[in-house]
SEBA-560575 format. One record per residue: x, y, z of N, C-alpha, C, O, CB in turn; residue in three letters. Coordinates in pm, 1 decimal. Glycine has a CB too. Example, Ala and Ser with C-alpha at 12.3 -4.5 7.8 and 13.67 -1.06 7.14 Angstrom:
2
     n.xx     n.yy     n.zz    ca.xx    ca.yy    ca.zz     c.xx     c.yy     c.zz     o.xx     o.yy     o.zz    cb.xx    cb.yy    cb.zz rest
   1319.0   -569.0    780.0   1230.0   -450.0    780.0   1320.0   -330.0    780.0   1423.6   -331.9    846.5   1130.8   -447.3    904.6  ALA
   1285.0   -225.0    708.0   1367.0   -106.0    714.0   1290.0      3.0    787.0   1340.9    113.8    803.9   1408.4    -59.8    572.5  SER
//
This chain:
85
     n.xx     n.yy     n.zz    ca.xx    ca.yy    ca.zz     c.xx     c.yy     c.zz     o.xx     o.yy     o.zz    cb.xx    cb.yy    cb.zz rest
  10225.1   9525.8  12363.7  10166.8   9433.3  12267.7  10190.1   9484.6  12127.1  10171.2   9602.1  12095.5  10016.5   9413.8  12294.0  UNK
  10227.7   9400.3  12053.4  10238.5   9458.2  11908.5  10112.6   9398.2  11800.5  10050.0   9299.6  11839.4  10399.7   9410.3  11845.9  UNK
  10087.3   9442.2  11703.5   9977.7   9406.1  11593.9  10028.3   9309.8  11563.8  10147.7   9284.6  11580.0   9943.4   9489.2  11475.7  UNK
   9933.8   9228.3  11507.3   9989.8   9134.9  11444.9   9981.4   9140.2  11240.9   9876.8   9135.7  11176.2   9913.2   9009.3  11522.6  UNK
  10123.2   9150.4  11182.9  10144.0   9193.0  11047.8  10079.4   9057.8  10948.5  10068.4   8935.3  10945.7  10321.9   9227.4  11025.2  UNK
  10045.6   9193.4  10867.1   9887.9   9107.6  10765.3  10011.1   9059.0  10642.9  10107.3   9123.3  10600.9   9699.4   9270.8  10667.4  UNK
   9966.4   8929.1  10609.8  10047.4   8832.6  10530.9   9920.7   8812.4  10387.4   9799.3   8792.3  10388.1  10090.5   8662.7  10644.3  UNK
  10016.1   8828.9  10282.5   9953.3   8768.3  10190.6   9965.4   8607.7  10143.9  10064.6   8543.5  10178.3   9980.6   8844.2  10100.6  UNK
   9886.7   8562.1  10084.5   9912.4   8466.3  10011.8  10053.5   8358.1   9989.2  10086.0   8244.4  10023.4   9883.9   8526.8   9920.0  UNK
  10112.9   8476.4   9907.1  10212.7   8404.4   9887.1  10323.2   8417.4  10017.0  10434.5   8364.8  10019.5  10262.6   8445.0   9751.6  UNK
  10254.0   8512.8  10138.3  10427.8   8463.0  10250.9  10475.5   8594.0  10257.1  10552.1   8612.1  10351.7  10588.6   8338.9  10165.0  UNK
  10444.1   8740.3  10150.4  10489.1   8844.8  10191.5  10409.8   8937.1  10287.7  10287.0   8945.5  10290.4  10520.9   8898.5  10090.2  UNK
  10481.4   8993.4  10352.6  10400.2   9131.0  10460.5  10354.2   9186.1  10368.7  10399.7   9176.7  10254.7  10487.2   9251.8  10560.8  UNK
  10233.6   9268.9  10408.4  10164.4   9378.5  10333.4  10248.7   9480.0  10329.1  10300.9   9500.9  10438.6  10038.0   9424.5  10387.7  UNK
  10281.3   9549.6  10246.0  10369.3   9636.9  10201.1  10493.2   9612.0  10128.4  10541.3   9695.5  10051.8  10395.8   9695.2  10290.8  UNK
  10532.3   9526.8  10145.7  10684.3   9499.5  10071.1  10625.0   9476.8   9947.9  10664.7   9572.5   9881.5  10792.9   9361.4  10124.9  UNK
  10515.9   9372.3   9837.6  10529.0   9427.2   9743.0  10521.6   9562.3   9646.7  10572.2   9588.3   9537.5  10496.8   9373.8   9728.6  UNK
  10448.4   9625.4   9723.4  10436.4   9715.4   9667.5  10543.5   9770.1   9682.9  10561.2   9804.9   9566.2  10345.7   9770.8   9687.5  UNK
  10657.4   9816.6   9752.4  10827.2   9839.3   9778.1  10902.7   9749.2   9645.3  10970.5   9799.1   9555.5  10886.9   9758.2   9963.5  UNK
  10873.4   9623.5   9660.7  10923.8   9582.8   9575.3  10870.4   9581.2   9405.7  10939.7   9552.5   9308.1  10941.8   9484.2   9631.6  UNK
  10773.7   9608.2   9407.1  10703.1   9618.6   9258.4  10767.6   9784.5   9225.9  10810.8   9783.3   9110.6  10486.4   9604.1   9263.6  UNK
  10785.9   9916.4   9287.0  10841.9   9992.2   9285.4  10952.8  10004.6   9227.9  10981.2  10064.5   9124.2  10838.9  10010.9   9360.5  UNK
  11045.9   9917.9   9332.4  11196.1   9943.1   9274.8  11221.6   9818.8   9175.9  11342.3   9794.7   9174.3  11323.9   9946.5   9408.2  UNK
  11147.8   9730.7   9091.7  11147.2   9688.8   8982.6  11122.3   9805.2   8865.8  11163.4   9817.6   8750.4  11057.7   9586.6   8990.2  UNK
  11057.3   9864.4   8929.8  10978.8   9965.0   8777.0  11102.6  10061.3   8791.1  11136.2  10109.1   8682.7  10773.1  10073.8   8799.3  UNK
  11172.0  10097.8   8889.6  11234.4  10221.2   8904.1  11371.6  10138.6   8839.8  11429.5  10189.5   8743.8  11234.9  10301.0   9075.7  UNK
  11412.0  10030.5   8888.1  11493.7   9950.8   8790.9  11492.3   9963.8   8669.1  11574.3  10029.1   8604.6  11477.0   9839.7   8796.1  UNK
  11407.5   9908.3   8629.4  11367.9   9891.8   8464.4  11393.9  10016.5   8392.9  11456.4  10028.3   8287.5  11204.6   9856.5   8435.5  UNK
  11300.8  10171.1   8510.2  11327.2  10279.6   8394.1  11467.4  10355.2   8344.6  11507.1  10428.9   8254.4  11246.5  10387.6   8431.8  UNK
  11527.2  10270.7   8493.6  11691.9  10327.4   8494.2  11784.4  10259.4   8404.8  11895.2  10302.5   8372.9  11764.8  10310.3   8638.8  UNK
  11735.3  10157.8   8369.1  11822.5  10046.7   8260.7  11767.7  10104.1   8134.9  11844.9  10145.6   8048.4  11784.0   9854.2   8273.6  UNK
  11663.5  10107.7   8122.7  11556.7  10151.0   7964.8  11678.1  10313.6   7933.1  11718.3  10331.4   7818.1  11288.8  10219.2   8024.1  UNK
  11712.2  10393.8   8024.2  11761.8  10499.4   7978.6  11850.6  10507.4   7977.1  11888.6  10594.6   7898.9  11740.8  10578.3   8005.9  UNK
  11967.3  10429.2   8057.2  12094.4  10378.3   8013.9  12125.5  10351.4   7870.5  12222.3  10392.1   7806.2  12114.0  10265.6   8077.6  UNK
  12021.1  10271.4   7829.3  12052.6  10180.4   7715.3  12017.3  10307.5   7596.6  12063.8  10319.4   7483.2  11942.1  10014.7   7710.2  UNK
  11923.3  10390.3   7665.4  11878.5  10493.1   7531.0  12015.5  10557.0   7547.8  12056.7  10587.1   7435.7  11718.9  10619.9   7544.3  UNK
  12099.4  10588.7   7639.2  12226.1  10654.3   7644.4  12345.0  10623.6   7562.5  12445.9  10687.7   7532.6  12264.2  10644.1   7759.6  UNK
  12298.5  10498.1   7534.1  12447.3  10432.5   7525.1  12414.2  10429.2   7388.9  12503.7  10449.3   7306.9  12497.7  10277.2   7609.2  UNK
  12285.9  10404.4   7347.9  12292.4  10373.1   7188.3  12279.9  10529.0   7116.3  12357.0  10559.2   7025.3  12144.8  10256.5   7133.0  UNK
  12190.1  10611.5   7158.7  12278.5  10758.8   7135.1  12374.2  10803.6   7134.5  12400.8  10876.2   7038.7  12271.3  10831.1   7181.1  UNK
  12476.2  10783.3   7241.9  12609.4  10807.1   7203.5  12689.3  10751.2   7117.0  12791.6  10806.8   7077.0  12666.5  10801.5   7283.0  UNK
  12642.2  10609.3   7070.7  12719.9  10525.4   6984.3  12665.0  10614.1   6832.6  12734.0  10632.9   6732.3  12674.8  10333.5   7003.9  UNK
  12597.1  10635.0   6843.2  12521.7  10730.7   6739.6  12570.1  10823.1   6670.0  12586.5  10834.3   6548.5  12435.7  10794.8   6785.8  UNK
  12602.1  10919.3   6794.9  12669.7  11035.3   6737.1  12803.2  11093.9   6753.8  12842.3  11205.4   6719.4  12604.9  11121.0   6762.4  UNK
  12892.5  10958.8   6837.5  13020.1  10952.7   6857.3  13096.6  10962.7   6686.1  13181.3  11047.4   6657.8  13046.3  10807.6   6951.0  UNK
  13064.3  10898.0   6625.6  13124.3  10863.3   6503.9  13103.9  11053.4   6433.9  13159.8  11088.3   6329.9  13020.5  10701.9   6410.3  UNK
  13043.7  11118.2   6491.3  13055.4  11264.2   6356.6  13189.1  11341.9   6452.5  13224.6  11448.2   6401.5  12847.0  11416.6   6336.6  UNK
  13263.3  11304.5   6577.8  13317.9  11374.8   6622.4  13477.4  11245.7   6577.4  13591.5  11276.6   6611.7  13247.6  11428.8   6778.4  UNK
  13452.2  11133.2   6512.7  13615.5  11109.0   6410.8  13596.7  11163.4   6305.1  13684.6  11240.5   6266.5  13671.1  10954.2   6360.9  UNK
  13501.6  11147.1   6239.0  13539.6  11217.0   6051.4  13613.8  11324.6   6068.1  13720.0  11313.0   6006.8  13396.5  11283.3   5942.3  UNK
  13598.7  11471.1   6151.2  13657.9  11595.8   6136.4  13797.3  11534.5   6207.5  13876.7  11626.6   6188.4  13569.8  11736.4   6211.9  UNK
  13849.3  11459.2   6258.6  14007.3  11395.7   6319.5  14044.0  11341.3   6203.5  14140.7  11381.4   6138.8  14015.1  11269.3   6453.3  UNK
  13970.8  11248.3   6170.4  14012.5  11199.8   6008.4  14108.4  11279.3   5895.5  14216.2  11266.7   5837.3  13877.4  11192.5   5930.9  UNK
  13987.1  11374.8   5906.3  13972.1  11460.3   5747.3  14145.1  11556.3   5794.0  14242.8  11542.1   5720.5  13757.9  11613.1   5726.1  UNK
  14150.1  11624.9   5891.7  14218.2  11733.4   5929.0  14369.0  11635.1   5979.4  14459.7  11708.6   6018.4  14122.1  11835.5   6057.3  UNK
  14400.0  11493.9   5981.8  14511.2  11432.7   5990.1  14534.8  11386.5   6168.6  14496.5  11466.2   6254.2  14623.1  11537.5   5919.8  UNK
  14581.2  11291.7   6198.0  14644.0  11249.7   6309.0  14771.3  11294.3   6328.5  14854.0  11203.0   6328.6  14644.4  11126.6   6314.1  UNK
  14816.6  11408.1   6345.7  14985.4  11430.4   6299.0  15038.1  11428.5   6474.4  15159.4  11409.2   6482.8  15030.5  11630.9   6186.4  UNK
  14976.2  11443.0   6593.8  15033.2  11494.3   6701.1  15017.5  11335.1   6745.4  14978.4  11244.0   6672.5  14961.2  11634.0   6786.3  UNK
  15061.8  11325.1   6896.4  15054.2  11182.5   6957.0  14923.8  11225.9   7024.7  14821.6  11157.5   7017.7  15191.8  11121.0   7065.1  UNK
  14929.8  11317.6   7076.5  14817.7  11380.3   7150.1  14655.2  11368.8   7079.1  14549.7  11345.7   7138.2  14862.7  11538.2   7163.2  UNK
  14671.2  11386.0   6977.6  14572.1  11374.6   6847.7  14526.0  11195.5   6782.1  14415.9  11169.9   6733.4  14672.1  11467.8   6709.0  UNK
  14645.1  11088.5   6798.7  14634.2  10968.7   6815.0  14543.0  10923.8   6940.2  14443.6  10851.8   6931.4  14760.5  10925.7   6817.4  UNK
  14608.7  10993.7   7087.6  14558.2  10919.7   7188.1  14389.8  10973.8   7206.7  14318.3  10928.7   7296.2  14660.3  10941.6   7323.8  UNK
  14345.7  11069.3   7113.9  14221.6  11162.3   7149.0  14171.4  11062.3   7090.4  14117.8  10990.4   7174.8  14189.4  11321.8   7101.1  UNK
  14155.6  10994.5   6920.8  14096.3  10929.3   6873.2  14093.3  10777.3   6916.0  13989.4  10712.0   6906.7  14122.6  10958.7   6771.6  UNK
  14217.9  10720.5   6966.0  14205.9  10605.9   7024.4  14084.8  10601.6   7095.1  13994.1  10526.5   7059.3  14310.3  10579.3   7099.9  UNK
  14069.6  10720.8   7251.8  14005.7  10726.3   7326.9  13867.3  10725.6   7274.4  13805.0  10623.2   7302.6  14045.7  10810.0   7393.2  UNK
  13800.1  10819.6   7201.1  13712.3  10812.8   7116.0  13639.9  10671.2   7046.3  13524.9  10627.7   7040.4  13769.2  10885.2   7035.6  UNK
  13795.9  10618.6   6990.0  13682.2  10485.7   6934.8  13680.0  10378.3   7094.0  13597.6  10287.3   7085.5  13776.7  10362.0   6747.9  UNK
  13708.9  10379.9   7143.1  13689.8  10298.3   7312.6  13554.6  10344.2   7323.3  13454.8  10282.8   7285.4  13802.6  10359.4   7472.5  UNK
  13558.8  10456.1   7377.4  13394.7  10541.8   7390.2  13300.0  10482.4   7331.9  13210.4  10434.8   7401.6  13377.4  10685.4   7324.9  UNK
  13295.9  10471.3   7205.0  13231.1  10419.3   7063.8  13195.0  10287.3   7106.5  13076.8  10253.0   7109.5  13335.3  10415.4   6921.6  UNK
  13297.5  10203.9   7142.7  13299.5  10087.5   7097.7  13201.9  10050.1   7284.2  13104.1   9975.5   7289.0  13489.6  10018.3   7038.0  UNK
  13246.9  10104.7   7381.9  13192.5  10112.6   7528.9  12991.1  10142.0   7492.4  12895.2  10083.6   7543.0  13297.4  10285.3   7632.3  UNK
  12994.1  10248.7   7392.1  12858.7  10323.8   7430.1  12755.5  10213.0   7295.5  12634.9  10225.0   7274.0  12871.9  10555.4   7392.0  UNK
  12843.5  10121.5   7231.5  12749.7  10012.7   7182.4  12733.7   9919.4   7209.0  12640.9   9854.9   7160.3  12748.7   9982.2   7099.3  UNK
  12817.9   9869.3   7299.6  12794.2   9756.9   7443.4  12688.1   9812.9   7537.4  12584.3   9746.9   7533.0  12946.6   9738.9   7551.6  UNK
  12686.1   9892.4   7601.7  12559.1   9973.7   7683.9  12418.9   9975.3   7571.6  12305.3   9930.7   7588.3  12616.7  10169.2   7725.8  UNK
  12472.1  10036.0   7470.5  12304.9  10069.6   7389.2  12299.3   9971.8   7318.6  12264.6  10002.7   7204.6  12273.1  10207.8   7284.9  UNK
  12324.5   9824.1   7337.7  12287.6   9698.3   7241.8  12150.6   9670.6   7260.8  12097.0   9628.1   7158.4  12370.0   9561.3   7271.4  UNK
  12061.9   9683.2   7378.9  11988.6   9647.1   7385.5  11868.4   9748.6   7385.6  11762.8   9686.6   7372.4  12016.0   9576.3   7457.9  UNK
  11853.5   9859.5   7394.3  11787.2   9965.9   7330.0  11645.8   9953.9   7233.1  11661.6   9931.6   7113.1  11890.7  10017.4   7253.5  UNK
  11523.8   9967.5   7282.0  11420.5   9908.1   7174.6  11445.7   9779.3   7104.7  11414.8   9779.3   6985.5  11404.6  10001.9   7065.1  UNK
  11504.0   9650.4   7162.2  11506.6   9594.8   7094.3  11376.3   9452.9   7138.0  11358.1   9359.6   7059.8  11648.7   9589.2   7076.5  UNK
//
């Protein structure tokens, strides 16, 4: 014989919201720190071109570093757009 499972209101088993109210919050805090990630890095990406700037692009190697760099930049303010806002 099995128990018979206690139903709330709205149609869910006892326990799943609370499972599911969980991995909403655990959601949320994982997006909330993404976004603090992304807008920090967009932050402080930019003090690591000025010294590429200042000191010249002369190598190809030295082109493709800064290319890569502003991608990064341009990636980590798409992620941190939404950040405290």
């Amino acid at each position: 014989m099995s128990s018979p499972s206690i139903q709330h209101e709205t149609g869910s088993v006892a326990g799943e919201s609370t499972d599911s109210s969980f991995r909403e919050w655990f959601a949320d805090q994982l997006a909330d720190r993404v976004y603090a990630a992304g807008f920090w890095t967009a932050v402080v990406l930019p003090f690591l071109h000025v010294p590429m700037l200042a000191t010249g692009l002369d190598t190809g190697g030295e082109v493709l570093t800064f290319l890569g760099l502003l991608a990064l930049n341009a990636l980590a303010l798409l992620v941190g757009y939404p950040h405290k806002q």
